[in-house]
C-alpha positions as CSV (number, residue, x, y, z in Angstrom):
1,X,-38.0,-170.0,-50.3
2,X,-39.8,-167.8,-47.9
3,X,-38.6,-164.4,-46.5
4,X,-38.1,-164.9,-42.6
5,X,-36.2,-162.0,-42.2
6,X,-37.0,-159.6,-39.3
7,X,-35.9,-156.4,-37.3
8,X,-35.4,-156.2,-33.8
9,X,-34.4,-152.8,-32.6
10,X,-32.6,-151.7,-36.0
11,X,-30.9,-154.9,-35.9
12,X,-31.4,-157.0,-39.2
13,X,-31.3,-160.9,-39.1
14,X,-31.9,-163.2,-41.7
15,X,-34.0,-165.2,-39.4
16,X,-35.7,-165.0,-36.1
17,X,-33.6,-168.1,-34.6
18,X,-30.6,-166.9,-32.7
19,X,-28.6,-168.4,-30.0
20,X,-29.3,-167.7,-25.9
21,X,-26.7,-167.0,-23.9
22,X,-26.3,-170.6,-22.4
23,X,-24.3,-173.3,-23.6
24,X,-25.6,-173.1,-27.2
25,X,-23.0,-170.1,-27.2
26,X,-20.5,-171.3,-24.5
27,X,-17.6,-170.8,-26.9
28,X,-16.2,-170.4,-30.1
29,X,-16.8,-173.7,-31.7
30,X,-20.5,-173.5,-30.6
31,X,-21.1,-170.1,-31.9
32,X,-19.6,-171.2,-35.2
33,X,-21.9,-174.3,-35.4
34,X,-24.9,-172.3,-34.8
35,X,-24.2,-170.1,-37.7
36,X,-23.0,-173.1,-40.0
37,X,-26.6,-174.5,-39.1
38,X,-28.1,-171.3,-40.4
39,X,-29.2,-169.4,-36.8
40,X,-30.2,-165.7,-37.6
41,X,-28.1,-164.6,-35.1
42,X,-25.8,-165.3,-32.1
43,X,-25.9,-163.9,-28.4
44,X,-23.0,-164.9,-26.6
45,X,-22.6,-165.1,-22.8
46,X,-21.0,-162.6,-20.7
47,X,-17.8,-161.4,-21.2
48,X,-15.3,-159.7,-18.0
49,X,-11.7,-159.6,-17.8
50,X,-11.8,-162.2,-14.2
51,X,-13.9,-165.0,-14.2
52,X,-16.3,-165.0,-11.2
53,X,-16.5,-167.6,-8.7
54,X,-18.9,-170.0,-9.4
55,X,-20.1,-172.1,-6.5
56,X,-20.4,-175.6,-6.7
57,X,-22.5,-177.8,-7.0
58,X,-25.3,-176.3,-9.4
59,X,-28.0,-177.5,-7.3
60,X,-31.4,-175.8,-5.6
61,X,-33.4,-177.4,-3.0
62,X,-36.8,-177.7,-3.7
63,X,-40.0,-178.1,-1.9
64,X,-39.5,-181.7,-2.8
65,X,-36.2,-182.4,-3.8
66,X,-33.7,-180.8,-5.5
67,X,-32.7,-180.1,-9.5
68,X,-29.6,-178.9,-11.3
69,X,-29.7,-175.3,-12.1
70,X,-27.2,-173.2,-14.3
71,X,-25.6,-170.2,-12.1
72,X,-25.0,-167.5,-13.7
73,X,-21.1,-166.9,-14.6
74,X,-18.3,-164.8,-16.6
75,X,-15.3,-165.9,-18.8
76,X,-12.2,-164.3,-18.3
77,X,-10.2,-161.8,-20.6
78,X,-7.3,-164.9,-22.0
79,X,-10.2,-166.9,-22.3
80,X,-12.2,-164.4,-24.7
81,X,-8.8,-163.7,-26.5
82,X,-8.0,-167.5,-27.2
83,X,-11.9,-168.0,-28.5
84,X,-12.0,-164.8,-29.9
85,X,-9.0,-165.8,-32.6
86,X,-11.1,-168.5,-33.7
87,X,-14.2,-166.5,-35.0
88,X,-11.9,-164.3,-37.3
């Protein structure tokens, strides 16, 4: 089997595919999944000890319409502790 391992700013991975922070790492059971499915690596999203305020609904007008968009938000401290517990 081929070598795909790489470096990326003294970082080793055993691959180039890792996670993005988006829904692929939303939480512990999808972090887990990625690695069981061989990723290289895994960026989670960001962590903070309050979750921000995320406005709803997720949507952006356009200059013909409108589409979905994913805002940009935080988990909170209990929430990092409860996933956290699942990844050790």
């Amino acid at each position: 089997m081929a070598d795909l391992a790489v470096e990326v700013a003294g970082i080793k991975f055993r691959n180039p595919v890792l996670t993005a922070a988006g829904p692929p790492s939303q939480n512990a059971a999808a972090l887990l999944a990625a690695a069981r499915c061989g990723a290289g690596g895994l960026v989670a999203k960001t962590i903070s000890v309050k979750p921000a305020k995320v406005p709803r609904p997720t949507m952006a007008v356009l200059d013909r319409g409108f589409t979905d968009f994913d805002v940009f938000y935080v988990v909170g401290g209990r929430i990092v502790r409860r996933e956290r517990t699942k990844l050790l």
